[in-house]
N, C-alpha and C positions, 0 to 999 in steps of 0.2 A: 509703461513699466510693469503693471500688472499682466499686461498683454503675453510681455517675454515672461515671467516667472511663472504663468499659467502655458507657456508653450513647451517651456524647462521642465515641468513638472510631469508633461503628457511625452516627453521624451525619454524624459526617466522610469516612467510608466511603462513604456514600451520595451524597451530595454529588459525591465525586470522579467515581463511579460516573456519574450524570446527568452530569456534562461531558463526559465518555469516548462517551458514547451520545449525544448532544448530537441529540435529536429532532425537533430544528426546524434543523436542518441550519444553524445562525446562526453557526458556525464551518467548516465546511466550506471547504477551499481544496485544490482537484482537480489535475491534472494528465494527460495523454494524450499518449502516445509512439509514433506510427507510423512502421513503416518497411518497406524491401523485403526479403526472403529470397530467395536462390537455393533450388534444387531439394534443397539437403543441409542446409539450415534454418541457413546461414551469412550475415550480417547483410551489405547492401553496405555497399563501402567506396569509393563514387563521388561523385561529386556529383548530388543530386537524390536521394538514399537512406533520408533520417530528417528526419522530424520533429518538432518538440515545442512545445507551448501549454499554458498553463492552462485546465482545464475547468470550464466554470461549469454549475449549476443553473439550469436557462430555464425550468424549470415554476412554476408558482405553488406560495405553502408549501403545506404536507398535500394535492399535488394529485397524484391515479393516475393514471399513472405519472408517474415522477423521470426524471424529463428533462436528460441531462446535453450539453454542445453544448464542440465544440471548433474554431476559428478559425484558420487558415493562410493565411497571404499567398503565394498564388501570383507574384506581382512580385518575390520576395525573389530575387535571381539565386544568391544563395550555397543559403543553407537552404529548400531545397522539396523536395515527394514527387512524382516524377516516375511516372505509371504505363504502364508501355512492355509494350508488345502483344507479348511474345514468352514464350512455351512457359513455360521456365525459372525466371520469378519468382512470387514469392508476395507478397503483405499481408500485415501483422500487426502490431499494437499493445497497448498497455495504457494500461491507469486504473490511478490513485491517489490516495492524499488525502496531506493531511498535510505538504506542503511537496514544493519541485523536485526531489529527491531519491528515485529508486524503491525500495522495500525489499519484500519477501516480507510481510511484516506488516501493509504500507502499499494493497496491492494490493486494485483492485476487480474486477477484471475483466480479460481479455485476449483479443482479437479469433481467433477461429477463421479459422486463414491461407486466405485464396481466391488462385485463382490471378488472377491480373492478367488475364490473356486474357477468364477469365470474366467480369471487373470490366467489361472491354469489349466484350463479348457485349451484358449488362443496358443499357447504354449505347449500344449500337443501337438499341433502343425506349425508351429513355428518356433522351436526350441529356443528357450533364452529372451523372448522379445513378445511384448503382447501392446495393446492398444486400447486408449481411453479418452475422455473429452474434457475438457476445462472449458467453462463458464465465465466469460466478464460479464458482469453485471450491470456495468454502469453504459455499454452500450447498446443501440437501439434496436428493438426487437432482438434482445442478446438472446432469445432462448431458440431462436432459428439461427443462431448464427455462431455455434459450439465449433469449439478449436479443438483442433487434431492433436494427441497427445498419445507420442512414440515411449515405450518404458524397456527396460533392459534388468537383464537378472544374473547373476551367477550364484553356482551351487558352490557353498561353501558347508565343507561337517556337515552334511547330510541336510542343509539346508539351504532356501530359496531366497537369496539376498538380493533384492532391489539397488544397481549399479548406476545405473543411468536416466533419466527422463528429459526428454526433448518435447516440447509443445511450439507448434508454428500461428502465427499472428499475420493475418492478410495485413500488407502495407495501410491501407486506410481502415482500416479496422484501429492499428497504432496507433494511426495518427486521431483517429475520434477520441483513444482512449486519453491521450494527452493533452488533446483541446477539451476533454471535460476538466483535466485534472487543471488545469489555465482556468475553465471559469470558479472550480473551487478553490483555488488562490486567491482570484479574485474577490470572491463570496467574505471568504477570510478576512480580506483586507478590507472591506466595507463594512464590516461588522467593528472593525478595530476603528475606523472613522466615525463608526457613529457615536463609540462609544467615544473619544475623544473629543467631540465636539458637545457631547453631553457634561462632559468634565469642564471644558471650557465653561460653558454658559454656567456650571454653578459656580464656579469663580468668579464668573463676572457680578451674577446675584449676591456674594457673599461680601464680595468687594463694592456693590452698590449701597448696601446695607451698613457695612462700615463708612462708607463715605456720608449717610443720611444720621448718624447718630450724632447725636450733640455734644461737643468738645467736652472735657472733662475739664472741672475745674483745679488748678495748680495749687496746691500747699491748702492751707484753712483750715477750715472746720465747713461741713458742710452746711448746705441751706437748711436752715430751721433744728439743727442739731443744737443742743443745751450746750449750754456756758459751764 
């Protein structure tokens, strides 16, 4: 009997497991947040400074490389990335999955900051479109192994608005990234076991201790109390 509820248990285990890894990417819902940095890696606070969209998978399924694409309306007058040719500023963004919301946990990748000037150096030979690297972190030897990261621009009122960013992901490069994010699920869930079985056992001590105390006596007056 225990046999089967400990087999039930390593099935439903599994189970959970393949959604968490979800290898056909059929839940996947991205995110991508770029913006400008001054020179002390301080975030602006201007208008034309940040951006943000959902990122979708443009590749075809199981197709090398994972092609992720992100969309901006440069017409927006409030929310646009503005890239202004001066010394001082920098690029930099992230990926994520898992809802609008960025977490440490949630994170794919985050763009290796260029400076803006160089952005429009690349963009003197190649009008409209210049090129950058993004960084995962969590896989191995990631700092040999920077992802290619395609960016797009249009001139809007005399200025350089950031349209587009595409970054590609080698197929198992993905799939590493996923089988970490499986064993921090996992990590997760063992922590959540320990702590419950820590909960348990002082139940049981609390309810030992209630079982060891000595019945309490009914109605009277107690032992040795005055008349």
């Amino acid at each position: 009997m225990s046999d089967d509820k400990d087999k039930k248990a390593e099935e439903k285990s599994k189970k959970a497991e393949l959604k968490v890894l979800d290898e056909n990417d059929e839940a996947f819902c991205g995110y991508c947040s770029i913006q400008t940095l001054d020179q002390d890696g301080i975030s602006g606070r201007t208008l034309g400074s940040h951006v943000k969209a959902p990122a979708q998978i443009v590749s075809a399924p199981g197709a090398d490389p994972v092609v992720f694409e992100a969309v901006f309306n440069p017409s927006n007058p409030l929310f646009f990335l503005e890239l202004r040719n001066e010394e001082q500023f920098y690029l930099w963004g992230q990926w994520w999955m898992d809802g609008p919301k960025h977490s440490e946990a949630s994170q794919i990748c985050s763009l290796v900051p260029i400076r803006m000037v160089d952005c429009h150096k690349q963009m003197d030979s190649s009008p409209g479109e210049f090129k950058a690297q993004a960084h995962c972190e969590v896989l191995r030897s990631s700092t040999t192994r920077l992802l290619p990261v395609a960016l797009q621009t249009e001139e809007k009122k005399f200025k350089t608005k950031l349209s587009k960013v595409t970054f590609s992901m080698p197929r198992d490069a993905w799939m590493e990234f996923k089988q970490y994010r499986v064993r921090l699920w996992k990590a997760g869930n063992n922590w959540k076991g320990v702590e419950k079985d820590e909960d348990e056992d002082k139940k049981k001590d609390e309810e030992k201790k209630e079982a060891e105390r000595p019945p309490r006596r009914s109605g009277g007056r107690p032992p040795g109390a005055a008349a």
